[in-house]
C-alpha positions as YAML, in Angstrom:
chain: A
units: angstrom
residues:
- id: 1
  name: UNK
  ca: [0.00, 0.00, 0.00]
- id: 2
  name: UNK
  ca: [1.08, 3.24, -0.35]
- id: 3
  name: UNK
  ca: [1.81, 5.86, 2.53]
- id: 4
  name: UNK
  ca: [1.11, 9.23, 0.83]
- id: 5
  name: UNK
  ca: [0.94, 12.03, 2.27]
- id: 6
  name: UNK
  ca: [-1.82, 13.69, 4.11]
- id: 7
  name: UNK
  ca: [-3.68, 16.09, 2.38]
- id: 8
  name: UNK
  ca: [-3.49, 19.84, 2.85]
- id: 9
  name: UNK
  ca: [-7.00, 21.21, 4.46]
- id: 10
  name: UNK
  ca: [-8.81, 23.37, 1.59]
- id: 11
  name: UNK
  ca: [-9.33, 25.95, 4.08]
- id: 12
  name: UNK
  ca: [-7.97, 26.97, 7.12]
- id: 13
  name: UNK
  ca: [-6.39, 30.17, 9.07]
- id: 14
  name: UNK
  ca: [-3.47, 28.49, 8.55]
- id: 15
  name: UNK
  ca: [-3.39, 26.95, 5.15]
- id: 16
  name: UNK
  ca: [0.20, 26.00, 4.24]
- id: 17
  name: UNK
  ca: [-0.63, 27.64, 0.88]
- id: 18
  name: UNK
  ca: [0.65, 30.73, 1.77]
- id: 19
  name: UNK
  ca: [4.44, 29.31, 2.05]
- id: 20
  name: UNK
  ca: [4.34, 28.75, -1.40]
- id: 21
  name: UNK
  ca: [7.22, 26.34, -2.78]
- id: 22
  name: UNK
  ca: [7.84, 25.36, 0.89]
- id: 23
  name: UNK
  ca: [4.19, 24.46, 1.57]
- id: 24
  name: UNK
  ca: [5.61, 20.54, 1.42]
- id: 25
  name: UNK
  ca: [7.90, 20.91, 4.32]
- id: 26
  name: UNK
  ca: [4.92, 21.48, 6.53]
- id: 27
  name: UNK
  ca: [2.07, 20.09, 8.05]
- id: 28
  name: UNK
  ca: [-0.65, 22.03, 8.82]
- id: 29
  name: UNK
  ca: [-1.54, 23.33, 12.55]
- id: 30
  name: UNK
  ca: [-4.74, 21.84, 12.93]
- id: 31
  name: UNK
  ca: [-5.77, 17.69, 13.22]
- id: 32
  name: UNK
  ca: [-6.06, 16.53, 8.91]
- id: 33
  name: UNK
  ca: [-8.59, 14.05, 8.57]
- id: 34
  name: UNK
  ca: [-7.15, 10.35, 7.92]
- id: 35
  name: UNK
  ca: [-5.26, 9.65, 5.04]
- id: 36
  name: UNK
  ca: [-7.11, 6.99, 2.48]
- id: 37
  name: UNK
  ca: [-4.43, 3.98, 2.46]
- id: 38
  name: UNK
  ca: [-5.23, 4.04, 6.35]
- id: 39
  name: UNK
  ca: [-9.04, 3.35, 5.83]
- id: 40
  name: UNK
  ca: [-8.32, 0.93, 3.23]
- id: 41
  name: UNK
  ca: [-5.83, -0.83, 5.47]
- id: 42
  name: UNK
  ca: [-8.85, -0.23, 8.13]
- id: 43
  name: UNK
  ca: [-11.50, -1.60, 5.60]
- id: 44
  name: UNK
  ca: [-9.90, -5.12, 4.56]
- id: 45
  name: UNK
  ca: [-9.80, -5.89, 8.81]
- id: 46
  name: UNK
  ca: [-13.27, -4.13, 9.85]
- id: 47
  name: UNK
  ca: [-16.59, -4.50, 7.87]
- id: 48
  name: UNK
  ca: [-18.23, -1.09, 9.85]
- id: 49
  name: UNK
  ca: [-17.21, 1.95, 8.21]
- id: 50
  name: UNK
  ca: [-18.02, 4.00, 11.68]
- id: 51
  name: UNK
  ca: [-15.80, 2.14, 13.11]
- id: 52
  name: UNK
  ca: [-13.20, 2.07, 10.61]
- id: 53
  name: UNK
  ca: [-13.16, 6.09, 10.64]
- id: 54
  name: UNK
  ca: [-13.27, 5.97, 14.56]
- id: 55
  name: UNK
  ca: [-10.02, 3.68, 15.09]
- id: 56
  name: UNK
  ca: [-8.39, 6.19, 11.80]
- id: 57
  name: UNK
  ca: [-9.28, 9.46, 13.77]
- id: 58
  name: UNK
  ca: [-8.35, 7.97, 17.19]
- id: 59
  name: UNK
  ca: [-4.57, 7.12, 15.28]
- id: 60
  name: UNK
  ca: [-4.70, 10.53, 14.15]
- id: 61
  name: UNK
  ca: [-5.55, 12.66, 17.12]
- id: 62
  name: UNK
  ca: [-2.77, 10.80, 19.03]
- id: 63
  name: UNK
  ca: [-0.24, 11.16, 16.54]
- id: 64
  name: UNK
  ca: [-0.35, 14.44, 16.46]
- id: 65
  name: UNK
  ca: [-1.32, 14.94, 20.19]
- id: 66
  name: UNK
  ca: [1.45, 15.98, 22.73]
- id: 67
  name: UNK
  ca: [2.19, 12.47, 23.64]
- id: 68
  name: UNK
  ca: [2.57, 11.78, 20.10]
- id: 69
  name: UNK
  ca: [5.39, 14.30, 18.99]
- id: 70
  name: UNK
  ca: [6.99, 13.44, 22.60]
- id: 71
  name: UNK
  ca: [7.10, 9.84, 21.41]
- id: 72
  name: UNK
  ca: [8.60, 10.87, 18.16]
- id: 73
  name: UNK
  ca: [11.18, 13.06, 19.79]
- id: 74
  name: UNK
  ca: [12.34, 10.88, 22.51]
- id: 75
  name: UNK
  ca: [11.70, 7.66, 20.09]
- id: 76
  name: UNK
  ca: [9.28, 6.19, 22.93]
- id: 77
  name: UNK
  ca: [6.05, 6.51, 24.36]
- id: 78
  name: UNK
  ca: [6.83, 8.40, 28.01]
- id: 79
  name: UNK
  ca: [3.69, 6.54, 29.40]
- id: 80
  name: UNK
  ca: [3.72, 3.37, 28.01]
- id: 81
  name: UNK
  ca: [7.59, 3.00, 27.55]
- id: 82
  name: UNK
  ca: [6.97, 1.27, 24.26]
- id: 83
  name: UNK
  ca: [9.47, 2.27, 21.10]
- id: 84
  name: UNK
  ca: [7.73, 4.63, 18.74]
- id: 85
  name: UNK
  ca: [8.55, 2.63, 15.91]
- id: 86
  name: UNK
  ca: [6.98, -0.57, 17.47]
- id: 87
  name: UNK
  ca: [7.76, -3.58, 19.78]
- id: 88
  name: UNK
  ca: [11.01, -4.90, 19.80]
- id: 89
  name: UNK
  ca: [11.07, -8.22, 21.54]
- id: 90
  name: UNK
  ca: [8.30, -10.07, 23.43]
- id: 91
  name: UNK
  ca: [8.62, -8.17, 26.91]
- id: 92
  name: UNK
  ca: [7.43, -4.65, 24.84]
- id: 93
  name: UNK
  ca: [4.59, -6.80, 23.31]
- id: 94
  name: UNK
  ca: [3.65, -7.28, 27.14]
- id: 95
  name: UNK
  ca: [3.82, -3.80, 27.92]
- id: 96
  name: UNK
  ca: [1.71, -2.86, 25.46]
- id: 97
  name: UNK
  ca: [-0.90, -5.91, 26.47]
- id: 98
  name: UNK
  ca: [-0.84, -4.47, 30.24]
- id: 99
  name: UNK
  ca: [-1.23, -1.08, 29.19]
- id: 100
  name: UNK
  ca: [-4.12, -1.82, 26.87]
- id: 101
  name: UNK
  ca: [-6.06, -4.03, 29.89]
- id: 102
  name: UNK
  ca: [-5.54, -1.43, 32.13]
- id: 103
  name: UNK
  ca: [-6.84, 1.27, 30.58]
- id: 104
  name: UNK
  ca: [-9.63, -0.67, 29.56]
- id: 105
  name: UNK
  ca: [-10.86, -2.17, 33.04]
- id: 106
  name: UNK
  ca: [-9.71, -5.12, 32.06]
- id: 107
  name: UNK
  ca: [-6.87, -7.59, 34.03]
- id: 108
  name: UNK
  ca: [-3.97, -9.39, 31.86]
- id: 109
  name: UNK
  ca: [-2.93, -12.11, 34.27]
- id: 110
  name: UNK
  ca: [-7.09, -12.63, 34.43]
- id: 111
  name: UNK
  ca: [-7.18, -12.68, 30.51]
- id: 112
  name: UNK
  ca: [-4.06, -14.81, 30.20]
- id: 113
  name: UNK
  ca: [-5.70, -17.60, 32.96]
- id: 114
  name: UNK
  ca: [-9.30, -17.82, 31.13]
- id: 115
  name: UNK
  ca: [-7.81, -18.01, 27.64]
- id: 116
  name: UNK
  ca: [-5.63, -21.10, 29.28]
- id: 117
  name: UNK
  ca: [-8.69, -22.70, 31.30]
- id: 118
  name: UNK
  ca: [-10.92, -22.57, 28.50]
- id: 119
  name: UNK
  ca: [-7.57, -24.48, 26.52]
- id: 120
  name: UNK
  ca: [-7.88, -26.72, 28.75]
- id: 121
  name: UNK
  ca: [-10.99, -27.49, 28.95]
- id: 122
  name: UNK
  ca: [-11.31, -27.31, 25.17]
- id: 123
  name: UNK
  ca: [-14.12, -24.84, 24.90]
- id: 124
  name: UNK
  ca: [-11.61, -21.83, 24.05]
- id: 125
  name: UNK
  ca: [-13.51, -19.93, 21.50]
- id: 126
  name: UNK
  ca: [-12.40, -20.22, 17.85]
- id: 127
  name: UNK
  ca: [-10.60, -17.46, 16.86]
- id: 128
  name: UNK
  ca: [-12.46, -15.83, 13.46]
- id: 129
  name: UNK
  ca: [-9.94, -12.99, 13.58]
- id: 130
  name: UNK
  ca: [-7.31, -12.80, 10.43]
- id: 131
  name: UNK
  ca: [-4.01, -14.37, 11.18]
- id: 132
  name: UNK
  ca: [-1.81, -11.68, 13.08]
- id: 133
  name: UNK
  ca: [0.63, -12.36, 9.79]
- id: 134
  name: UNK
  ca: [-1.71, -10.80, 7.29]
- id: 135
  name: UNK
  ca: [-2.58, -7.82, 9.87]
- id: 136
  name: UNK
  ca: [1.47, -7.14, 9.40]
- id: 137
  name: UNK
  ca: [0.74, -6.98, 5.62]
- id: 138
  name: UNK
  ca: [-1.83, -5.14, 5.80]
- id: 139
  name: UNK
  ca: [-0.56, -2.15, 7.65]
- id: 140
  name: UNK
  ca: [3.24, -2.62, 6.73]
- id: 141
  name: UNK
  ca: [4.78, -3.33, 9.80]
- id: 142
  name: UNK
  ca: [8.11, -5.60, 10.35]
- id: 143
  name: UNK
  ca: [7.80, -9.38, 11.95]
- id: 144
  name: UNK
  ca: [8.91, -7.94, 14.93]
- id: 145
  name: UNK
  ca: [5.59, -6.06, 15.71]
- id: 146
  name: UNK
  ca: [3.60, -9.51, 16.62]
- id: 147
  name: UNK
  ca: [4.52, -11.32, 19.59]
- id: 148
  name: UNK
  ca: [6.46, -14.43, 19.39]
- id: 149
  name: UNK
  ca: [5.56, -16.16, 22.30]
- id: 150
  name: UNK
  ca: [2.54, -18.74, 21.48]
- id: 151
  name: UNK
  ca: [0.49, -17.77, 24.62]
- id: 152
  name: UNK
  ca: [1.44, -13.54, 23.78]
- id: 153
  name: UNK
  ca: [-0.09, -14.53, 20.25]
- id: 154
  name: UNK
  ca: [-2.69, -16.16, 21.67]
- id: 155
  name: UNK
  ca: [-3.89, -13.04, 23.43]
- id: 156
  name: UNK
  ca: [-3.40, -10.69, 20.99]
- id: 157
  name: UNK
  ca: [-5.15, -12.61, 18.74]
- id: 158
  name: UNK
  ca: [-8.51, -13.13, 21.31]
- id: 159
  name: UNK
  ca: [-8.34, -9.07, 21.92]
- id: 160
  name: UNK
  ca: [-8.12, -8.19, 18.22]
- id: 161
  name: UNK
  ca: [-11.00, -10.61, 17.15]
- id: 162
  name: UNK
  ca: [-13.03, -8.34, 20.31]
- id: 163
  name: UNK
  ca: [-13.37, -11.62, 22.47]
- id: 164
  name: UNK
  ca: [-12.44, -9.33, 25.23]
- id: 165
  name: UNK
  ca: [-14.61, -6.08, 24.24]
- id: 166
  name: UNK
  ca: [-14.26, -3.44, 21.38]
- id: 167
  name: UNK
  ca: [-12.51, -0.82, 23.48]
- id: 168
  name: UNK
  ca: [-9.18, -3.22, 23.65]
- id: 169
  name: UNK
  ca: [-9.36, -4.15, 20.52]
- id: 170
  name: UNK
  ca: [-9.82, -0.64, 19.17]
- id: 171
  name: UNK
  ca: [-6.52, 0.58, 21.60]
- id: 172
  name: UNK
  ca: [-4.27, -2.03, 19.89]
- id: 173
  name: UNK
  ca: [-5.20, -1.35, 16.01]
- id: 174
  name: UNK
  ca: [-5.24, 2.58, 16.96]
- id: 175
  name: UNK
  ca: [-1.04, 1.70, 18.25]
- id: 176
  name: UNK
  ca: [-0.31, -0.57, 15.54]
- id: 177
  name: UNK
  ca: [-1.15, 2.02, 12.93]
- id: 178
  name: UNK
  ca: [0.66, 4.46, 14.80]
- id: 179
  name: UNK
  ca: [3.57, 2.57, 14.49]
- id: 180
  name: UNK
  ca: [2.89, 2.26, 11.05]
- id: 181
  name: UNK
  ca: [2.68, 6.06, 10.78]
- id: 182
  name: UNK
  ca: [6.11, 6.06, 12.39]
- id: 183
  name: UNK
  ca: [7.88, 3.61, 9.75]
- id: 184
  name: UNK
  ca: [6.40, 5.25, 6.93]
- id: 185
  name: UNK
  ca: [6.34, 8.36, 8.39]
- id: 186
  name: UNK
  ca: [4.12, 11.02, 5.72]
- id: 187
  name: UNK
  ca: [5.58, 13.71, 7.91]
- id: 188
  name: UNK
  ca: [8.91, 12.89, 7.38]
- id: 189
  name: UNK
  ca: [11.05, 16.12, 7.62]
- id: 190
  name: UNK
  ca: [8.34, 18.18, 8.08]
- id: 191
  name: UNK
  ca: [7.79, 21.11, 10.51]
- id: 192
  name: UNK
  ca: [4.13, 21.89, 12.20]
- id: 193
  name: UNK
  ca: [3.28, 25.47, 10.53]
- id: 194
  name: UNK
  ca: [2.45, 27.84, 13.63]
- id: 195
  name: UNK
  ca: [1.12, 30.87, 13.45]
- id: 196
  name: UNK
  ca: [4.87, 32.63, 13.47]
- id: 197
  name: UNK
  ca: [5.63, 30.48, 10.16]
- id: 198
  name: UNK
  ca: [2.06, 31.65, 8.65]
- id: 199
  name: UNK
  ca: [3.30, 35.40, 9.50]
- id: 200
  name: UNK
  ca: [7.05, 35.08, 8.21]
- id: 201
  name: UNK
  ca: [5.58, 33.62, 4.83]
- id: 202
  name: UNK
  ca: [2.82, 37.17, 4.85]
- id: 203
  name: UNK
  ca: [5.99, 38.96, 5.37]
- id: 204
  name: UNK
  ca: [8.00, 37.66, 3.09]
- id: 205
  name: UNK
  ca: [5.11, 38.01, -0.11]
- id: 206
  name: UNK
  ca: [5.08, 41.45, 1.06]
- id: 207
  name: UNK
  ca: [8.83, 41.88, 0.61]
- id: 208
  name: UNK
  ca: [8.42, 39.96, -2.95]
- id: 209
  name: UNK
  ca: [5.09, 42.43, -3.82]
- id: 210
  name: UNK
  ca: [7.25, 45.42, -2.82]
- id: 211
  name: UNK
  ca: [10.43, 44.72, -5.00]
- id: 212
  name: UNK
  ca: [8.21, 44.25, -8.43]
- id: 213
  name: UNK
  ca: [9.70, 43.18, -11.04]
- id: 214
  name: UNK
  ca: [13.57, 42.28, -9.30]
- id: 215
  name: UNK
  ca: [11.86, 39.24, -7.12]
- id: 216
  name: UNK
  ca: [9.30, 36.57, -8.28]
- id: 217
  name: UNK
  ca: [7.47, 33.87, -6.04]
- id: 218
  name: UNK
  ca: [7.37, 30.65, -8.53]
- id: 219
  name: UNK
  ca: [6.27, 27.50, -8.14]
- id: 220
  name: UNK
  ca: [9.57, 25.96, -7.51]
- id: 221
  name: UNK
  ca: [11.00, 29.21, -5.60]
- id: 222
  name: UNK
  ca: [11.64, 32.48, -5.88]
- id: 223
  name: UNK
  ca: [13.78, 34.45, -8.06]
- id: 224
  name: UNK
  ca: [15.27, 37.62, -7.36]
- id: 225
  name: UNK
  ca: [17.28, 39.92, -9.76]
- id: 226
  name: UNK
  ca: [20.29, 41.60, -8.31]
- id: 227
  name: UNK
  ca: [21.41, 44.99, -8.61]
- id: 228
  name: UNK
  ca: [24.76, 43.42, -9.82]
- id: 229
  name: UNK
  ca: [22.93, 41.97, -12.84]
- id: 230
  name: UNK
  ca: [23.28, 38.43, -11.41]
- id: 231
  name: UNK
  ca: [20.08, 36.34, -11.25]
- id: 232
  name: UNK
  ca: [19.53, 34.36, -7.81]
- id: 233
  name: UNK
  ca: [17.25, 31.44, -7.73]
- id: 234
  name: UNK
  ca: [16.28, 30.08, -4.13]
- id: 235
  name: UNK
  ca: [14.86, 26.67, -3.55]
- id: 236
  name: UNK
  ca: [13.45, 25.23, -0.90]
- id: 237
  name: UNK
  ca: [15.68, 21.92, 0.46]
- id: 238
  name: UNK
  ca: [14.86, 19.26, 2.80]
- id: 239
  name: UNK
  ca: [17.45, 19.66, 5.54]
- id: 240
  name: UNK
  ca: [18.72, 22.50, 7.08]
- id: 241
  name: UNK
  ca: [19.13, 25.61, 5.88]
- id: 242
  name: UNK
  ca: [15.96, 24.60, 4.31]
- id: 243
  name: UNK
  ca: [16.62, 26.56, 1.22]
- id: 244
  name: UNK
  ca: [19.39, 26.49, -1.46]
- id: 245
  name: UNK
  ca: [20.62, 29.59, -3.20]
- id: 246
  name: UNK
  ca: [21.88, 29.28, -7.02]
- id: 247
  name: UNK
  ca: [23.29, 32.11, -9.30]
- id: 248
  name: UNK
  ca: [21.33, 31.38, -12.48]
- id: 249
  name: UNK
  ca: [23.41, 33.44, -14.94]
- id: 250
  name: UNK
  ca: [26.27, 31.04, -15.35]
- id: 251
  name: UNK
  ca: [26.99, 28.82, -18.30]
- id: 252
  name: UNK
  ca: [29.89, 26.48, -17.26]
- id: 253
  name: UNK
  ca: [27.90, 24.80, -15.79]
- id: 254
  name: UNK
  ca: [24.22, 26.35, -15.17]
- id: 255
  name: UNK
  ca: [23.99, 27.42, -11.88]
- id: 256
  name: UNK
  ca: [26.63, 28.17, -9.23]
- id: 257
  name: UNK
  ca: [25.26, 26.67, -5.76]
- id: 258
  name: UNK
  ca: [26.39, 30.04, -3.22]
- id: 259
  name: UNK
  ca: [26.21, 28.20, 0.65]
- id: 260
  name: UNK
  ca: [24.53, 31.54, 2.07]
- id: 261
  name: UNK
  ca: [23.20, 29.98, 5.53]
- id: 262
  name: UNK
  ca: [21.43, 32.08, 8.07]
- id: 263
  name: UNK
  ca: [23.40, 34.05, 10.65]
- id: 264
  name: UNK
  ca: [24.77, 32.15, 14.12]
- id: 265
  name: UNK
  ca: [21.97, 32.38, 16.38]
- id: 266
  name: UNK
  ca: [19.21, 32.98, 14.09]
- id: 267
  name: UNK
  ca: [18.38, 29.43, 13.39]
- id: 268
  name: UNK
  ca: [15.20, 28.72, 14.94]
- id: 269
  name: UNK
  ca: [13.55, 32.31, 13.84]
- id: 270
  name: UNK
  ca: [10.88, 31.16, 11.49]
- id: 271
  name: UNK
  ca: [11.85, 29.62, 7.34]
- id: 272
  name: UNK
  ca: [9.71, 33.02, 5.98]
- id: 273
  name: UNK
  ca: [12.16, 35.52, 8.41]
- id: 274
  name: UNK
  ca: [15.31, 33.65, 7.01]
- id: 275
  name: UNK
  ca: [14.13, 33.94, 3.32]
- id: 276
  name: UNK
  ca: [13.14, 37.77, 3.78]
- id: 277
  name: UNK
  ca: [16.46, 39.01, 4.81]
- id: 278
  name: UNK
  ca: [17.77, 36.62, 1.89]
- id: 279
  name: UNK
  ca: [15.65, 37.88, -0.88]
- id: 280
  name: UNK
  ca: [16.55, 41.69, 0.59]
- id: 281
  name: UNK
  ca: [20.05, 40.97, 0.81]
- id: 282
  name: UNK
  ca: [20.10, 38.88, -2.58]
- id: 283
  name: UNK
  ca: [18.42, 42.19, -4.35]
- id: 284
  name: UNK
  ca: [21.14, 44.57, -2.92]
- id: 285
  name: UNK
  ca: [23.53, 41.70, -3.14]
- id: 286
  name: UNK
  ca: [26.21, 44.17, -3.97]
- id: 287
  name: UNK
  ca: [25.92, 45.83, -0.57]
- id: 288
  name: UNK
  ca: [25.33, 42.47, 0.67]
- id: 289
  name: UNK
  ca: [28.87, 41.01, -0.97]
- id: 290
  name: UNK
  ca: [30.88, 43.82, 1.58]
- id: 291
  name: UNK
  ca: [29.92, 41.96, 4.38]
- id: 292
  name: UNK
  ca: [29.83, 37.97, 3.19]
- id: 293
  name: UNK
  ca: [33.14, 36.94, 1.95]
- id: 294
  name: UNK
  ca: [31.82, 34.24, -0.36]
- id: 295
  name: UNK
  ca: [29.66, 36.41, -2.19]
- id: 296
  name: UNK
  ca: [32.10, 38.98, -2.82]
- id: 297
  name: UNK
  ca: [34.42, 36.14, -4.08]
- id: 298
  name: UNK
  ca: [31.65, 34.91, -6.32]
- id: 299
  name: UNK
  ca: [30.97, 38.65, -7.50]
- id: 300
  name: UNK
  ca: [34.35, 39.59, -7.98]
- id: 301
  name: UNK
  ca: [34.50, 39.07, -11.58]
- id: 302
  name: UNK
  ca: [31.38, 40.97, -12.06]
- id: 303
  name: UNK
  ca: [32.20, 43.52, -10.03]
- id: 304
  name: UNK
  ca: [35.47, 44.45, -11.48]
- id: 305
  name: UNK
  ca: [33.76, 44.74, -15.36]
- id: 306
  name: UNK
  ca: [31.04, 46.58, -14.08]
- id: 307
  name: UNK
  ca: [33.76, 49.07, -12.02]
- id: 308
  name: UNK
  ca: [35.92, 49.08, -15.24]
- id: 309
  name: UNK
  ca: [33.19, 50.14, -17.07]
- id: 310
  name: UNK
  ca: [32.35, 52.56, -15.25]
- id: 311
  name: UNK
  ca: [35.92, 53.79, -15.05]
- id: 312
  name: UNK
  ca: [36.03, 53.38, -18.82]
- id: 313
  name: UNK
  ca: [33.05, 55.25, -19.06]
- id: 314
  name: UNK
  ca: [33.97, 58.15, -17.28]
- id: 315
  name: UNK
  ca: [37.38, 58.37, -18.63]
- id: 316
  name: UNK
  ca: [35.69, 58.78, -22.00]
- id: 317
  name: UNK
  ca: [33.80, 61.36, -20.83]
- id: 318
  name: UNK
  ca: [36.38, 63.27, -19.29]
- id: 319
  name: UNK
  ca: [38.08, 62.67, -22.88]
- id: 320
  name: UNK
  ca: [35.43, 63.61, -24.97]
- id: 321
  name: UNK
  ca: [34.66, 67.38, -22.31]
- id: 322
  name: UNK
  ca: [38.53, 68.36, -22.68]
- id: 323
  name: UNK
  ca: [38.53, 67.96, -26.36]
- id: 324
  name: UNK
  ca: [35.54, 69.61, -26.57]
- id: 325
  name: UNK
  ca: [37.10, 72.11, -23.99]
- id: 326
  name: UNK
  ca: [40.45, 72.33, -26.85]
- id: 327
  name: UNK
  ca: [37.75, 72.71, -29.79]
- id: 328
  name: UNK
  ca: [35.97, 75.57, -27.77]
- id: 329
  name: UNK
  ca: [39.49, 77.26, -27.53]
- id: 330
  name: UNK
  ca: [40.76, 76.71, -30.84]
- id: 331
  name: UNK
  ca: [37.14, 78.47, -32.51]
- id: 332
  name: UNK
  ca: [37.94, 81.55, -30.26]
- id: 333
  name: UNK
  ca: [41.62, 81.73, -31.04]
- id: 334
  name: UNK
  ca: [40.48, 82.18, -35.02]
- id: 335
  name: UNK
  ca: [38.07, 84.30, -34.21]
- id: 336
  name: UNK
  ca: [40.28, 86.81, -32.79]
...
């Protein structure tokens, strides 16, 4: 199955829209509704759409819950102690069981004793749940997330066929899929857009608005035209700086990379603060070059033909006034 990613709400305070090409390294601020491969997972396991849509909501509203990105940060669940990316041996798959019972009024050492008695006494209901095997398949989640202990199985296998209630049963696909979420993570390098990364990205389409035609918000940047005559292209990038700066005007080969990252102790201002001073100091990147050494480097050649012609310029001017100065003479000399 495929683990795309969520879609962007349609409309919102705080639609993602408004960072333009870096709309894809967020998610939005507010709870998306559940992505489709997890209700088709949902739907070849559970015949009752309600409760398909219940168990995809409840995965959602955790994952993105405070316990959820302080499981993903600390790569554990801080009340159940379990690993964010799923079980890891047998004594984890009991942690989880315990965890599950107890939240849900129910005992495990009295669940683990009836399933056995009711072995024993060979009325142990059969077991109309799919195998725990094709649950793995279906949600794309290593070997390692079943138990391997017969009598764990056992269990697991009695709680997700709802033997022992609905509640447990919908506690244990709800953390299974949110383990899922974790391999396959749709969020993957992704930053939660707050209401300081909505207002960077209005300030910086202000800054764009306000330079006309030397800065242009694309689909795959922006560009910005520099007083130099060099053409800047920024992009966004996955990994920090979050943005990659390219001189567009060179031919061997097309497009210099410039490594222009934000100043020591600005890095966790908001992505649309960083790209506003860029764009400003990109635009008066000749001003800009006096105090970054790499961009006076890079505009060095530039810089000396444009000085030169200037110089040139001038020096033709001053040429052409004291000839005209010698001409002016010369006429009055004859007159006389």
């Amino acid at each position: 199955m495929g683990y795309e990613a969520m879609k962007q709400p349609t409309s919102t305070e705080l639609n993602t829209k408004n960072a333009g090409a870096w709309a894809s390294q967020y998610y939005p601020n507010i709870i998306p509704e559940p992505p489709k491969w997890m209700l088709e997972a949902l739907a070849k396991i559970e015949d009752r759409p309600t409760v398909q849509i219940e168990i995809a909501k409840r995965t959602i509203e955790e994952w993105h819950s405070p316990i959820g990105i302080a499981s993903r940060s600390t790569g554990f669940n801080p009340y159940t102690f379990l690993p964010t990316k799923g079980p890891e041996h047998d004594r984890h798959h009991t942690q989880l069981l315990q965890a599950v019972c107890k939240t849900s009024g129910l005992s495990m050492h009295d669940i683990m004793n009836e399933l056995t008695e009711l072995s024993i006494s060979g009325t142990l209901p059969r077991n109309n749940f799919a195998h725990t095997v094709d649950l793995l398949r279906v949600f794309g989640l290593p070997h390692r997330c079943i138990p391997q202990g017969w009598k764990l199985r056992r269990a697991m296998n009695h709680i997700l066929s709802g033997y022992f209630g609905e509640e447990p049963r919908k506690k244990i696909l709800s953390t299974m899929l949110m383990w899922t979420l974790a391999i396959h993570n749709p969020f993957k390098n992704r930053r939660r857009y707050t209401t300081a990364e909505h207002t960077s990205f209005d300030l910086l389409n202000q800054v764009i608005e306000s330079l006309g035609t030397h800065a242009q918000a694309t689909e795959d940047g922006i560009i910005v035209y520099g007083k130099s005559g060099e053409i800047y292209d920024i992009h966004p990038m996955q990994r920090a700086p979050r943005y990659r700066v390219k001189a567009a005007t060179q031919a061997e080969p097309p497009g210099v990379g410039l490594c222009l990252p934000p100043e020591l102790g600005t890095e966790e201002l908001p992505l649309g603060d960083h790209l506003c001073g860029l764009v400003l100091g990109l635009r008066n990147d000749i001003a800009t070059s006096r105090r970054i050494e790499l961009l006076r480097m890079f505009l060095a050649p530039r810089l000396h033909r444009l000085y030169t012609s200037k110089i040139d310029r001038r020096a033709r001017e001053l040429i052409e006034d004291a000839r005209r100065r010698r001409r002016a003479i010369d006429s009055e000399g004859e007159e006389e």
